[in-house]
C-alpha positions as CSV (number, residue, x, y, z in Angstrom):
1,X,-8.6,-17.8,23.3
2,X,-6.3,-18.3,19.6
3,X,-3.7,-20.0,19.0
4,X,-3.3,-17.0,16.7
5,X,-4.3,-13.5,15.4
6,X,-3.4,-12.3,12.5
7,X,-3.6,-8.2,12.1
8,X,-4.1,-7.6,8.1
9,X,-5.7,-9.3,5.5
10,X,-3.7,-8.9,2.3
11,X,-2.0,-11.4,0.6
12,X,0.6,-11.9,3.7
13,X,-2.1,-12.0,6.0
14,X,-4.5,-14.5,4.1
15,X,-1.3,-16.7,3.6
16,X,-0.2,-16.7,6.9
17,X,-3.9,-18.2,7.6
18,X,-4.2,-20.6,5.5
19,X,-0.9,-22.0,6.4
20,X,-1.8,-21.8,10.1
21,X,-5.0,-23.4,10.4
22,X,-3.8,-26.5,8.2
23,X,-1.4,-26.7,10.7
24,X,-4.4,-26.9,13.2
25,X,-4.3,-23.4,15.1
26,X,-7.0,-22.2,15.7
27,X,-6.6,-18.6,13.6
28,X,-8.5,-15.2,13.8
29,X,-7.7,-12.5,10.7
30,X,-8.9,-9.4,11.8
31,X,-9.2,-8.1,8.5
32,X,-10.2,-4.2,8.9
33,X,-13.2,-2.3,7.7
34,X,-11.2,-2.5,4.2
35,X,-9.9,-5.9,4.0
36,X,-7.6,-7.6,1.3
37,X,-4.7,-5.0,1.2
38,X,-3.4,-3.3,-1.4
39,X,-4.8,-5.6,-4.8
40,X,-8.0,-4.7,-4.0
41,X,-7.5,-1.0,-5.6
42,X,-5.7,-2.1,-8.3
43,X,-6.9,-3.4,-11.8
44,X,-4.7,-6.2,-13.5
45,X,-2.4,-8.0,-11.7
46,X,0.3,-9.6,-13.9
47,X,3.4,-10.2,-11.7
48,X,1.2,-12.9,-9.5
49,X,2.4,-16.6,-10.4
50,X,-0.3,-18.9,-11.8
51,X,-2.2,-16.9,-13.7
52,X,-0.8,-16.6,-17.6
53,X,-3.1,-13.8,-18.3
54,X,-3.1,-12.0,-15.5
55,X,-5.9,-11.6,-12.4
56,X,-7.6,-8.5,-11.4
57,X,-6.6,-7.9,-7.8
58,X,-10.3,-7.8,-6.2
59,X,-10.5,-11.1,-7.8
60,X,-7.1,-12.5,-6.3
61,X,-7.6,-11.5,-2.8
62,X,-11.7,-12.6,-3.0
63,X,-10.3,-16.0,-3.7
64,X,-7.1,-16.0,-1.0
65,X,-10.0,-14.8,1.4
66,X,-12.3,-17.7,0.8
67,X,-9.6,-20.2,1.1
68,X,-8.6,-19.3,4.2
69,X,-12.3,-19.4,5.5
70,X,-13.0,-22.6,3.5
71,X,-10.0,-24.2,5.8
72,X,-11.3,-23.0,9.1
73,X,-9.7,-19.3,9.2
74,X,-12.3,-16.5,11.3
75,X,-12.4,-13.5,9.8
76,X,-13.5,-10.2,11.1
77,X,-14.1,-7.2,8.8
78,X,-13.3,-4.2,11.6
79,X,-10.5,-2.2,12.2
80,X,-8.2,-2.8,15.7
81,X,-8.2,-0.2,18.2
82,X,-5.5,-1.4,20.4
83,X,-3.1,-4.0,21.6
84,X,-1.5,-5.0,24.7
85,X,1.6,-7.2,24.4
86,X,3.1,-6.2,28.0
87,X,1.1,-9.5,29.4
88,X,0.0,-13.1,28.3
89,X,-2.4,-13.9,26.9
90,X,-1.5,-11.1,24.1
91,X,-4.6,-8.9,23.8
92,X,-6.4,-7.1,20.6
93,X,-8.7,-4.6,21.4
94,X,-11.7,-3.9,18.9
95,X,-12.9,-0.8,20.8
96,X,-14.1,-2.3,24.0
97,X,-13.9,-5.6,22.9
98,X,-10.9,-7.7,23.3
99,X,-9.4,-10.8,21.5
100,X,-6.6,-12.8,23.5
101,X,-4.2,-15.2,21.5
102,X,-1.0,-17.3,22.2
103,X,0.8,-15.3,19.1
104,X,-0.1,-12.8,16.8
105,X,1.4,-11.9,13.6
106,X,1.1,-8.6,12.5
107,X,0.6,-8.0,8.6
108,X,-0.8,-4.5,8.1
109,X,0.8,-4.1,5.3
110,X,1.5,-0.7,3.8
111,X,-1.6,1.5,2.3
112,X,-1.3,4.3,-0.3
113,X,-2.1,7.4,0.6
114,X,-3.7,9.5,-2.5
115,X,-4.0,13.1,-3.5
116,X,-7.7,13.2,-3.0
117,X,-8.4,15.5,-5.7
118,X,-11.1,15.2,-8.7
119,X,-11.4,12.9,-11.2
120,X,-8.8,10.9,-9.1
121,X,-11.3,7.6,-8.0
122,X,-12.6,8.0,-11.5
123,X,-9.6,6.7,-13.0
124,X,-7.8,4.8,-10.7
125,X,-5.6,2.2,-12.9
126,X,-7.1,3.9,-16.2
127,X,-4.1,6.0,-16.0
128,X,-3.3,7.0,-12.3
129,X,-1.3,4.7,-10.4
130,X,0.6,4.6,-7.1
131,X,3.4,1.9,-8.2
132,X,5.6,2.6,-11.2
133,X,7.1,-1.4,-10.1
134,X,3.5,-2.8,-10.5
135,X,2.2,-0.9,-13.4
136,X,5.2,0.5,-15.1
137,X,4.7,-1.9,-18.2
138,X,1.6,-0.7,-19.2
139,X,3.3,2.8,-19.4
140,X,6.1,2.1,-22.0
141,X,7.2,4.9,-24.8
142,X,4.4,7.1,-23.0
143,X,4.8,10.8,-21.2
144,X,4.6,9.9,-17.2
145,X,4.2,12.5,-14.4
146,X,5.5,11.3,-10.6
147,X,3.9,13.3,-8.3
148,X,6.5,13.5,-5.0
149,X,9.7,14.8,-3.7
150,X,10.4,11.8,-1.6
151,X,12.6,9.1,-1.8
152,X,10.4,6.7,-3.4
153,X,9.3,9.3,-5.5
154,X,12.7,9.7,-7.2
155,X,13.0,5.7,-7.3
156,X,9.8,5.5,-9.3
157,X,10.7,8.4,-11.8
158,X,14.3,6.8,-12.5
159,X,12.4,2.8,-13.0
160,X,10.1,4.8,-15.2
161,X,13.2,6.8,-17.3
162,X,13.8,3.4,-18.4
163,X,10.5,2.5,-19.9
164,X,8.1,5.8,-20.6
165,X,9.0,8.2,-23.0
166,X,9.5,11.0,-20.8
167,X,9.5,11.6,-17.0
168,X,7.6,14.9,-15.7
169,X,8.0,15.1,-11.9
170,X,5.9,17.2,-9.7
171,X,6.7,18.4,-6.2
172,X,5.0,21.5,-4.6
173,X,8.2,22.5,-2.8
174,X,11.1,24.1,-4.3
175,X,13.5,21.1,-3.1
176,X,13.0,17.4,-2.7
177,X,13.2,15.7,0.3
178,X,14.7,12.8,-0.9
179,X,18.1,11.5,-0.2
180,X,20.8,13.8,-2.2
181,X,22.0,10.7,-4.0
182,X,18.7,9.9,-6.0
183,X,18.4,13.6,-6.5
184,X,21.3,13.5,-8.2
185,X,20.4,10.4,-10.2
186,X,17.4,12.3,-10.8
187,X,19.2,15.4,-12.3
188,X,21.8,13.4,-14.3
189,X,18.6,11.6,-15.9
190,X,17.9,13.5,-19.4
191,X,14.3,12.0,-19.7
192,X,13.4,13.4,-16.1
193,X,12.3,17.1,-15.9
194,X,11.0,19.3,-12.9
195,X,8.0,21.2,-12.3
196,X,8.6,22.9,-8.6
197,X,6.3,24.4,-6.7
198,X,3.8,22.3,-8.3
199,X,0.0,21.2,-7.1
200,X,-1.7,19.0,-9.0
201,X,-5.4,20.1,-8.4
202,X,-7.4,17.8,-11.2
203,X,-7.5,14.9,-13.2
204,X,-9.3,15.2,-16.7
205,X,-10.9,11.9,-18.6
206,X,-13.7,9.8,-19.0
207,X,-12.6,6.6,-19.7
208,X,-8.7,7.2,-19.7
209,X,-6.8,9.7,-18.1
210,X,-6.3,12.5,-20.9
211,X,-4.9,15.8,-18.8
212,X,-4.7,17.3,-15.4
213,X,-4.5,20.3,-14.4
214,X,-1.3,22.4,-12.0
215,X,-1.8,24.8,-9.8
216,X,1.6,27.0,-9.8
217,X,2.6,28.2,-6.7
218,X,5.4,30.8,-7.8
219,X,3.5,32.5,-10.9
220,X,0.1,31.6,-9.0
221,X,-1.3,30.6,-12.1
222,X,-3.2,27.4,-13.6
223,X,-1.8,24.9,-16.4
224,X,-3.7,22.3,-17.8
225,X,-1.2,19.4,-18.7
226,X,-1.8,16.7,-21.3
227,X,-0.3,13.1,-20.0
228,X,-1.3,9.6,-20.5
229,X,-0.2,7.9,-17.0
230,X,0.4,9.5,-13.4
231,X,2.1,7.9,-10.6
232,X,1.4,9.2,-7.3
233,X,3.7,9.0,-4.6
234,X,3.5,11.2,-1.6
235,X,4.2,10.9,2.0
236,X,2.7,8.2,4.0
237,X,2.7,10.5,7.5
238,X,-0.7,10.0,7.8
239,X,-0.7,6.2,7.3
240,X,2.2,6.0,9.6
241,X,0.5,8.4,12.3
242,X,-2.9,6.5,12.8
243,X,-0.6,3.3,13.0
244,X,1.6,4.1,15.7
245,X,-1.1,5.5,17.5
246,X,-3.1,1.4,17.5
247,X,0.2,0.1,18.1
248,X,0.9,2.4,21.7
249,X,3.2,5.2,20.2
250,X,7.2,4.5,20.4
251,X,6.7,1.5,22.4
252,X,6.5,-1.6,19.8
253,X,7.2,1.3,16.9
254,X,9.5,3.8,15.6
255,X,8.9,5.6,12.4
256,X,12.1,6.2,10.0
257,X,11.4,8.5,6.7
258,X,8.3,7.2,6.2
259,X,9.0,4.0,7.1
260,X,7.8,2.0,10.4
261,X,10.2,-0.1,12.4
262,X,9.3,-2.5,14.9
263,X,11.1,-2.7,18.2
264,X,11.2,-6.6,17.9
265,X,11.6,-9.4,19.4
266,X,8.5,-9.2,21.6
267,X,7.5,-13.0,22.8
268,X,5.2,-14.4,20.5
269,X,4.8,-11.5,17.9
270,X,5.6,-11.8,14.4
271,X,5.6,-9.2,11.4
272,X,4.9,-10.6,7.8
């Protein structure tokens, strides 16, 4: 028995450790088969206090991790099956195995679901990013393609009208689904242009992105396109599918866009 699980091992999750075991709970992070969140796929962290020159992220979350071990934290690197909070003890199931706890704080976190295409791993944060927030610095007075037709696609391609040179946005429908106010944001922006009915199918470089390559759906033809930085942003149905599915469907969850929200308050659950 814990006086605490926590669900998630990113930067919310490893803080929420450390915190708790100094204030003597005895704390289990189940971590997942890919632990430390998000900063572990990304390069150079600059926006993380302390660090003047900036901290790669697998670097960040290696040391968050070990502190929260060093202070007494367990840690287990597999992914949660299940949960039952209709009872006390609160239950996390681990396949067949189950954990109980007095509370459990849930910081999952959000994951970024990529296109999956070649040349993408390759050159991840050499040029193809997933956060125009995080990394939108590094692509000032540059050509930027946003792949998306969401909401948060438009968002990033309007932050990124403000810094890059020009915008290029890709969607492979001929209409957003975004909210008909940033689309018109979007529109009224004279650094943003459209390609619709747009697939981008490659990602050319060695060392730095240098071109990908569109598949046109209308002319069904091919177009290599020379760009410096992509931001991929795409909808997180997938992410938000296998979630509500370990969290019991439309009982503790409801999905909104592609957002999750949690039917709280449920006694002694937390979200971070």
């Amino acid at each position: 028995m814990y006086d605490l699980i926590i669900l998630g091992s990113g930067p919310a999750g490893c803080t929420a450790g450390i915190y708790a075991v100094r204030a003597g709970l005895k704390t289990l992070i189940i971590a997942g088969s890919r632990w430390g969140g998000q900063p572990m796929t990304t390069t150079l962290v600059e926006n993380y206090p302390g660090f003047p020159e900036g901290v790669q992220g697998p670097q960040l979350m290696t040391g968050m991790r070990k502190q929260a071990e060093r202070l007494g934290a367990e840690i287990i690197n597999s992914d949660f099956t299940e949960v039952d909070f209709s009872i006390r003890p609160l239950k996390i199931f681990i396949g067949e195995k189950y954990f109980q706890a007095k509370s459990v704080i849930i910081a999952t976190g959000a994951r970024s679901i990529w296109l999956d295409v070649p040349g993408e791993s390759k050159l991840r944060g050499k040029g193809v990013s997933i956060c125009a927030t995080c990394d939108g610095f590094f692509f000032r007075d540059k050509n930027v393609m946003v792949v998306g037709g969401g909401d948060n696609a438009m968002e990033d391609a309007l932050i990124l009208a403000k810094i890059a040179k020009s915008v290029t946005v890709v969607h492979r429908r001929q209409e957003f689904r975004a909210s008909k106010a940033l689309q018109d944001k979007v529109f009224a922006e004279p650094k943003i242009s459209i390609i619709w009915n747009g697939e981008l199918v490659q990602y050319n470089g060695e060392t730095k992105l240098d071109t990908v390559n569109l598949k046109l759906k209308a002319q069904n033809s091919k177009l290599q396109f020379k760009i410096k930085n992509i931001d991929i942003n795409i909808t997180m149905q997938q992410f938000i599918n296998e979630t509500m599915k370990q969290f019991g469907g439309g009982k503790l969850i409801k999905k909104e866009r592609d957002y999750i929200i949690w039917q709280l308050p449920i006694d002694g659950v937390f979200v971070a």
